[in-house]
C-alpha positions in Angstrom: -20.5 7.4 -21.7 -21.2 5.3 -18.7 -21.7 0.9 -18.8 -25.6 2.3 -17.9 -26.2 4.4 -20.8 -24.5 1.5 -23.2 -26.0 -1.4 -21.6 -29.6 0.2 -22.0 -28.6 0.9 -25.9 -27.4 -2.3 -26.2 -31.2 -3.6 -25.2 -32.4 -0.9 -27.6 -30.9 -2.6 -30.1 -31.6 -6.4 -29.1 -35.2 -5.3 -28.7 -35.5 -3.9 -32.3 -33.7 -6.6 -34.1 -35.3 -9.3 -32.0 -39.3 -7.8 -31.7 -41.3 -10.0 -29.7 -38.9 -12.7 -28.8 -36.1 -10.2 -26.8 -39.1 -8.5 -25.0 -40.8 -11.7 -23.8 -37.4 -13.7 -22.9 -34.3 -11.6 -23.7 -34.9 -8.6 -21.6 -35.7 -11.2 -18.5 -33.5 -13.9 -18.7 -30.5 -10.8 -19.0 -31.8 -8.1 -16.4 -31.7 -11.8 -13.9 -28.6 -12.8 -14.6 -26.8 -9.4 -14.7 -28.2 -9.1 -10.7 -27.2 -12.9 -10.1 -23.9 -11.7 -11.9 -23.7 -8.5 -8.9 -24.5 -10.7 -6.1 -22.6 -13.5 -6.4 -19.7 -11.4 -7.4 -19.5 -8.7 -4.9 -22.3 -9.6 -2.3 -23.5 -6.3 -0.2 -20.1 -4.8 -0.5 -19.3 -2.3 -3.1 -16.7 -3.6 -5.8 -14.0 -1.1 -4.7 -14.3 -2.2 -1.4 -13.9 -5.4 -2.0 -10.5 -5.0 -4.3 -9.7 -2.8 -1.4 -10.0 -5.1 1.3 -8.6 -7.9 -0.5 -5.1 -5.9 -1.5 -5.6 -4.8 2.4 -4.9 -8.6 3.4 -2.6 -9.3 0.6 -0.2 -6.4 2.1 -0.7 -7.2 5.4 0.4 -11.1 4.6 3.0 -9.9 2.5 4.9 -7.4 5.1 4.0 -9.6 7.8 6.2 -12.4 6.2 9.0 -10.0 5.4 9.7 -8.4 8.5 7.6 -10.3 11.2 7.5 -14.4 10.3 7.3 -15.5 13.4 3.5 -13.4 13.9 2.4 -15.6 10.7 1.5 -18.7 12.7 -0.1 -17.0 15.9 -3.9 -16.9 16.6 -4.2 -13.1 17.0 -2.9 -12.5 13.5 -4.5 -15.2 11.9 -7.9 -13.7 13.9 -7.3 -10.6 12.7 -7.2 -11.8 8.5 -10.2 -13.5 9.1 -12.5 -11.0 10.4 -11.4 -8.4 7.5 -13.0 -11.0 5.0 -15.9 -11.8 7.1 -18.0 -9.0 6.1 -17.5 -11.2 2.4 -18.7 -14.5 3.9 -15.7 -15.6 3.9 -12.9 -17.7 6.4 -9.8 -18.3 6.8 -8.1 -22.1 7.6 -4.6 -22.1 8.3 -2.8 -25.6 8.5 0.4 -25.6 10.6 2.5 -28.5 10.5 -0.5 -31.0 9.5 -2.5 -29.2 11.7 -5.8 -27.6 10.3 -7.3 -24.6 12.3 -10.3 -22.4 10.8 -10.8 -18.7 11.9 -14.3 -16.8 11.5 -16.5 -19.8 11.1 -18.3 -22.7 13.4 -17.1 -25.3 10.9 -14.3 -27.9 12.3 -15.0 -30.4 10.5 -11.4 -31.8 9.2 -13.0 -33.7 5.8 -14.4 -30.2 4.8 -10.5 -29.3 5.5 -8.9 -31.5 3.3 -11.3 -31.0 0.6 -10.6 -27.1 0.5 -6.6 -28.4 0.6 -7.5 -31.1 -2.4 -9.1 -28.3 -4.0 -6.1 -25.6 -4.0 -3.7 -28.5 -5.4 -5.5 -28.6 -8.7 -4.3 -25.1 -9.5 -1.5 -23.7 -7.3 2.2 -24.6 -8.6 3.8 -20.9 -8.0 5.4 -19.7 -5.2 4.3 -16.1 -3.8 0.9 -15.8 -6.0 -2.5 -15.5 -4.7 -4.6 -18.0 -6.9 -8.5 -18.9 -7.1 -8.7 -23.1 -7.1 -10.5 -24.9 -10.5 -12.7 -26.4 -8.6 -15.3 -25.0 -5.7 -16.0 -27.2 -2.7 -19.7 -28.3 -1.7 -20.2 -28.8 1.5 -23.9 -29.5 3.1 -25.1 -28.0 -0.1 -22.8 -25.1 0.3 -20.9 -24.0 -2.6 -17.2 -22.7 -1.0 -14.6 -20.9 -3.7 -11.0 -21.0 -2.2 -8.1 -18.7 -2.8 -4.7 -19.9 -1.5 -1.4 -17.9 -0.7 2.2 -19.2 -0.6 4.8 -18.5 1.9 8.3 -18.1 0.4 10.6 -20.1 3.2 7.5 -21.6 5.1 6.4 -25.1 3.8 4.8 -25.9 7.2 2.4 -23.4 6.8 -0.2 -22.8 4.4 -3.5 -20.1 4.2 -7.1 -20.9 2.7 -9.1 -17.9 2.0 -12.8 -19.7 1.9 -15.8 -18.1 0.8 -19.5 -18.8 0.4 -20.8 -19.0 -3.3 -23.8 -16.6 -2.7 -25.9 -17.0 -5.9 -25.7 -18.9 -9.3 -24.7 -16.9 -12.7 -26.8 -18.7 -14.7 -30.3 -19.4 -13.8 -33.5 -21.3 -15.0 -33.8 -19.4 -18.2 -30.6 -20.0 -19.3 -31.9 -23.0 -22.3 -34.2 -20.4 -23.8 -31.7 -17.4 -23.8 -29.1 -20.0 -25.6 -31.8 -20.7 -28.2 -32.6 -17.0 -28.5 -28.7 -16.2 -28.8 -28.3 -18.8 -31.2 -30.9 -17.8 -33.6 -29.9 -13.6 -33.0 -25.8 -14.4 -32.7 -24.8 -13.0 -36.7 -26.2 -9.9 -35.4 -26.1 -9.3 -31.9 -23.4 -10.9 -30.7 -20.4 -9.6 -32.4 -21.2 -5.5 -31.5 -22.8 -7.0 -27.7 -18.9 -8.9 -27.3 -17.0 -5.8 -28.6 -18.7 -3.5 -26.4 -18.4 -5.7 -23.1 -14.5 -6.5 -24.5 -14.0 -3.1 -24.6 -15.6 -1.7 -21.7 -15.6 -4.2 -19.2 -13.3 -7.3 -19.6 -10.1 -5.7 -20.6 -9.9 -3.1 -17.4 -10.8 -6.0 -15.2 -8.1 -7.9 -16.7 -6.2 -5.0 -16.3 -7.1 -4.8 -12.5 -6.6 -8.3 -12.3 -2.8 -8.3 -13.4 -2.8 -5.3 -10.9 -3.8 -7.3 -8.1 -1.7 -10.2 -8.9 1.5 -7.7 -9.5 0.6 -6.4 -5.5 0.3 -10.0 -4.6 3.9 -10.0 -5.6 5.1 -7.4 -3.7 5.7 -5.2 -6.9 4.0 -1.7 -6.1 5.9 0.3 -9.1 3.5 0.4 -11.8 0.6 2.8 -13.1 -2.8 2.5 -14.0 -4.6 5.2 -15.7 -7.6 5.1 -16.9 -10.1 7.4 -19.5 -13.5 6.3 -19.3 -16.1 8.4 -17.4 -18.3 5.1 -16.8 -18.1 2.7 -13.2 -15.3 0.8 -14.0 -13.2 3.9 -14.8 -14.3 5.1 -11.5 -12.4 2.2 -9.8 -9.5 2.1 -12.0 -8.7 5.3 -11.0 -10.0 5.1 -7.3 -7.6 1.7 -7.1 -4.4 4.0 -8.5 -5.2 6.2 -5.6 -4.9 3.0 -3.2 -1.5 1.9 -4.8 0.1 5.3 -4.6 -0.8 5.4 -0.9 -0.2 1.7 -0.1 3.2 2.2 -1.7 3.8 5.6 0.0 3.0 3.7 3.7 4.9 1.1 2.9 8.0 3.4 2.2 7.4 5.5 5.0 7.0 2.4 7.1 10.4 0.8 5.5 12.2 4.7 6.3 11.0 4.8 9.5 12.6 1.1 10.3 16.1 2.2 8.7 15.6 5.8 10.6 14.8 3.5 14.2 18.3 1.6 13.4 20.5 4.5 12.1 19.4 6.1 15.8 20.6 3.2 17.1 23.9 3.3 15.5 24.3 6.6 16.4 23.6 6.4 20.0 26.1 3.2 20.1 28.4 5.7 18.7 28.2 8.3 20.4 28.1 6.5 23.8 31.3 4.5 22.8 33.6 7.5 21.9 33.4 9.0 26.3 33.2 5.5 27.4 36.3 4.5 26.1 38.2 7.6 26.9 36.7 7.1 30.9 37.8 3.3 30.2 41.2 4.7 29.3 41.8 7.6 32.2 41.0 4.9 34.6 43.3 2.2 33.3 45.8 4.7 33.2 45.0 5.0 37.2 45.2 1.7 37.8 48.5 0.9 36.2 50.1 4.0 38.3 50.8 6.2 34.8 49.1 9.9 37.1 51.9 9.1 39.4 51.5 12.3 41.2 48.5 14.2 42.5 48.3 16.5 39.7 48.2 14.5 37.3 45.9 12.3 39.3 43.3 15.8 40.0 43.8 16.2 35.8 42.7 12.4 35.1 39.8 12.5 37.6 39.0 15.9 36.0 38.8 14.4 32.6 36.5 11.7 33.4 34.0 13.9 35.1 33.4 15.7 32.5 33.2 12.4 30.3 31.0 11.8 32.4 28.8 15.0 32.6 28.8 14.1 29.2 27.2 11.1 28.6 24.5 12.2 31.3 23.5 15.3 29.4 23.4 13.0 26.3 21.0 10.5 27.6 19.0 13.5 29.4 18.6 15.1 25.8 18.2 11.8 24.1 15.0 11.1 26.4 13.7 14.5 26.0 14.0 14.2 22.2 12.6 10.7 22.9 9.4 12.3 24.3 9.2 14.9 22.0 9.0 12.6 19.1 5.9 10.6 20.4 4.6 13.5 21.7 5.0 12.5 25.5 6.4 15.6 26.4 4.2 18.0 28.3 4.2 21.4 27.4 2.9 24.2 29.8 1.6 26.8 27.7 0.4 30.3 28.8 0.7 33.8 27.2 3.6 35.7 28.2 4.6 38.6 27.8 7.2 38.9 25.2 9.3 41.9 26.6 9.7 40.3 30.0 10.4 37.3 28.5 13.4 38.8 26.4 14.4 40.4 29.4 14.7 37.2 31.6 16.4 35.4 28.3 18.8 38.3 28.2 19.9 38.2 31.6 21.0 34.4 32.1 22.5 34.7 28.1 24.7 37.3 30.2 25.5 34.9 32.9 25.7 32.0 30.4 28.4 33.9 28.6 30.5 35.8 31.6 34.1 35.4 31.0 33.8 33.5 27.6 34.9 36.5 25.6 31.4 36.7 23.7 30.4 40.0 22.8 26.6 40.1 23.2 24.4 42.5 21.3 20.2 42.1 21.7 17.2 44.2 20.5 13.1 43.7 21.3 11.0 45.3 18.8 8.0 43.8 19.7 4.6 46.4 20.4 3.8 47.2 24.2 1.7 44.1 25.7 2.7 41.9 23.2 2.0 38.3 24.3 2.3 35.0 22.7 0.4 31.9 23.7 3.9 29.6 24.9 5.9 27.4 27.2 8.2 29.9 28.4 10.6 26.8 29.4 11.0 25.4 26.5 11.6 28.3 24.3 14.2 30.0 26.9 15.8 26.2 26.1 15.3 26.5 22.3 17.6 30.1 22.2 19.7 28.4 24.6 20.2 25.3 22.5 20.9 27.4 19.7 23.3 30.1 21.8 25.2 27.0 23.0 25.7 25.4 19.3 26.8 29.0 18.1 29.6 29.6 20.8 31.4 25.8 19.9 31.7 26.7 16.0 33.2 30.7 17.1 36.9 30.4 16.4 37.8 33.7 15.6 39.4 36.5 17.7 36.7 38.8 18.0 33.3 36.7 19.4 30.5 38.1 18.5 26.3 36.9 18.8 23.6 39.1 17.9 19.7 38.3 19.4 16.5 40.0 18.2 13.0 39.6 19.1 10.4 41.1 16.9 6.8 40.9 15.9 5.8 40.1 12.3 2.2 40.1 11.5 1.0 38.1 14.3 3.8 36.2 14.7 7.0 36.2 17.1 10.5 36.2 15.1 13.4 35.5 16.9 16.5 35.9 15.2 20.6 34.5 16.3 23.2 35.4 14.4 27.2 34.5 15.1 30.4 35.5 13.4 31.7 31.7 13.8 32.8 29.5 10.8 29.6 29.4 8.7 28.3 26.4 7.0 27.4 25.3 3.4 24.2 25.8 1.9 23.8 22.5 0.9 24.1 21.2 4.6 21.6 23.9 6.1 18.2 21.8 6.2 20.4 19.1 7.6 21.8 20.3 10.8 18.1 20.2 12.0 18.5 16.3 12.3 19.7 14.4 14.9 23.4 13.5 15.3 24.1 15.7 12.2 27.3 16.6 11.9 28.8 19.2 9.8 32.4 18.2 10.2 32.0 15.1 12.6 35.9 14.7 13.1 36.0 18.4 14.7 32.7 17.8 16.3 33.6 15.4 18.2 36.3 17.4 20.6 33.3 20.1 20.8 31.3 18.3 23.1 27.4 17.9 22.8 25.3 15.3 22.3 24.2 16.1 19.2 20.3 16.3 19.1 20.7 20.6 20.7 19.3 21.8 17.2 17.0 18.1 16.5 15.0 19.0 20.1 15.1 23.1 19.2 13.2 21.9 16.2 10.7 19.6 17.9 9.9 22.1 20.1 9.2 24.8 17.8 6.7 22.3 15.7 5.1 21.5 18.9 4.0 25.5 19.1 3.1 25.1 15.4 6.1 27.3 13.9 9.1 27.0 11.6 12.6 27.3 12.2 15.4 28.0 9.4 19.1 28.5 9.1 20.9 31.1 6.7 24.5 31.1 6.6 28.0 32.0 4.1 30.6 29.6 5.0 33.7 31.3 7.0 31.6 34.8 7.8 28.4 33.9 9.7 25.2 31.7 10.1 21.9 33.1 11.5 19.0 30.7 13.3 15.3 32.0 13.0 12.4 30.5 14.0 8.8 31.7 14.5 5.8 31.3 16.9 2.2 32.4 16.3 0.7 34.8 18.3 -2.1 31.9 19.4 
């Protein structure tokens, strides 16, 4: 049953208990202060707009003083906090080191600014809560109600959330409804107080705690809610913003940790040639490749260190690009069998006098064409050739290529004979700088990020890739394209 339906029994009930005197001052005096109660509370705004919003500040204060502190004290943030709350009449002052300055309002007048500061004393004593003052603050026969948030490490700086007192609870009637309650309390009352208790004031207690809990920083909790009526409605509608507020926040928190495990990687990966370059050429200088052989076989070394390094930062930027979507991609349709026959003949050329033995099959229909960038997909099988042949260690080399059609889509399939790898580790070799065995990877060369761009790429024509393998026999890399 929704508050409507019950409210409108509930003045069923006053009115036949109460006759003459609830119809002539009860239903009134209540129906006024029930819309006085509305527009002073939530003003033009909707109610779960105004939870969201404020949450939506309380975050935004809360990260910000996590991970940014230093943004806490300039204008443009401060700015920013003040005109989310403006559409609630409301302002923000920020005192800085004794300093008082007031965002989203014409008022600068520093009396008003110490009384809102005199104000929050009387209540705040906790650090990291979000608290509503005892007393409001008049000012030019404005009534101002003032919420205050504490910064952990930063006594120099405080925040006054400020708004306008848009209408009074209780209004002119309110001596003849407290006579009329008086003289109807044994019977109305007690039922009127349990339904309100029930359906109002405990889940706005509850979504108080819930808002104070955020305030906190504390996203792991649950509200759930049964009722059919408003204030179920936003119970349920403010889960749905936690769950997502937490889920940004983690995604946000991932992404940081995923930004400096690249860089540890990169660090990494750049230090292992580096050094070995550093090392060849000391050995130069202190006369150790004594003769021109040896000389030819140091200089030889560090040119390919150095080859290296440049293909790593080549693929690194292209990955880069990839990632933010920065990388252009010239799409056309092409015609799949001329396309596997131009693949085919540099695979040959890639592979002359490696001892691979190449097999390949196109079962795709006549005039087959998919909407691609022939580029990057001739680099995708090549990435993925080039992986294979540093993982073949057996006698007999062998790499098997097909192209075929499936129901719209173009399947193309690589399978090796090299040393396999586990299923648990199959998803992973997609991500970049993953290494299988990273003590044997090193000495194979690569930058690592071959299979991590292969994968961007294939996203970026909206298909999948996937890995199969059994570990010592073979592993087979598939990935499809639609049609267009």
């Amino acid at each position: 049953m929704s508050l409507r339906v019950k409210l409108i029994l509930t003045y069923l009930i006053m009115l036949i208990i109460t006759v003459v005197i609830v119809i002539v001052f009860g239903v009134g005096i209540i129906t006024h202060t029930m819309g006085q109660i509305a527009r002073s509370v939530i003003g033009d705004q909707t109610g779960e707009s105004a939870v969201s919003r404020v949450v939506d500040v309380v975050v935004d204060l809360r990260y910000t003083e996590k991970y940014y502190p230093d943004t806490l004290a300039q204008d443009s943030f401060a700015a920013n906090l003040a005109e989310q709350i403006k559409p609630f009449k409301g302002f923000l002052l920020v005192k800085n080191n004794q300093k008082y300055r007031a965002y989203g309002t014409e008022l600068a007048d520093e009396n008003l600014f110490r009384q809102i500061e005199a104000a929050a004393k009387e209540r705040y004593a906790d650090k990291h809560d979000l608290s509503i003052s005892n007393s409001n603050v008049t000012w030019n026969k404005q009534e101002y109600f003032v919420l205050k948030y504490d910064f952990h490490d930063m006594d120099s700086l405080d925040y006054f959330f400020v708004f306008k007192q848009t209408g009074k609870i209780i209004g002119p009637g309110y001596n003849v409804l407290l006579a009329v309650l008086i003289l109807l309390a044994a019977i109305i009352i007690g039922p009127l107080m349990w339904i309100i208790t029930k359906d109002i004031v405990i889940p706005l207690k509850r979504l108080d705690n819930s808002a104070k809990e955020i305030a906190r920083g504390n996203l792991d909790f649950h509200l759930q809610s049964n009722s059919n009526n408003e204030i179920g409605s936003v119970i349920r509608s403010y889960e749905i913003m936690r769950a997502e507020l937490k889920k940004s926040i983690t995604s946000q928190l991932q992404m940081e940790e995923s930004r400096k495990q690249l860089f540890s990687d990169i660090t990494h990966d750049l230090k292992t040639p580096i050094t070995s370059i550093k090392g060849y050429i000391q050995g130069i200088r202190d006369g150790v490749a004594n003769d021109p052989l040896k000389l030819s076989r140091y200089l030889d070394v560090i040119y390919t260190k150095t080859v290296d390094m440049n293909a790593m930062i080549d693929d690194l930027f292209l990955f880069s690009k990839l990632d933010l979507g920065k990388e252009p991609f010239n799409k056309d349709y092409i015609d799949i069998l001329e396309f596997y026959k131009n693949c085919m003949q540099e695979l040959h050329l890639e592979l002359d006098g490696k001892g691979v033995e190449l097999a390949s099959e196109c079962n795709v229909p006549t005039d087959f064409k998919v909407l691609l960038d022939s580029q990057k997909i001739k680099r995708v099988i090549l990435n993925i050739v080039s992986n294979s042949l540093k993982f073949m260690e057996k006698e007999r080399k062998l790499l098997n290529i097909v192209f075929e059609e499936q129901n719209g889509f173009l399947v193309v399939k690589i399978k090796d004979n090299g040393m396999g790898i586990d299923k648990n580790e199959l998803e992973k070799i997609f991500d970049r700088f993953y290494r299988t065995d990273p003590s044997r990877n090193r000495n194979t060369g690569g930058s690592g990020l071959g299979l991590a761009i292969t994968r961007q790429i294939i996203e970026q024509h909206k298909g999948k890739i996937q890995a199969d393998s059994i570990k010592g026999e073979w592993t087979e890399i598939s990935f499809e394209i639609p049609q267009g």
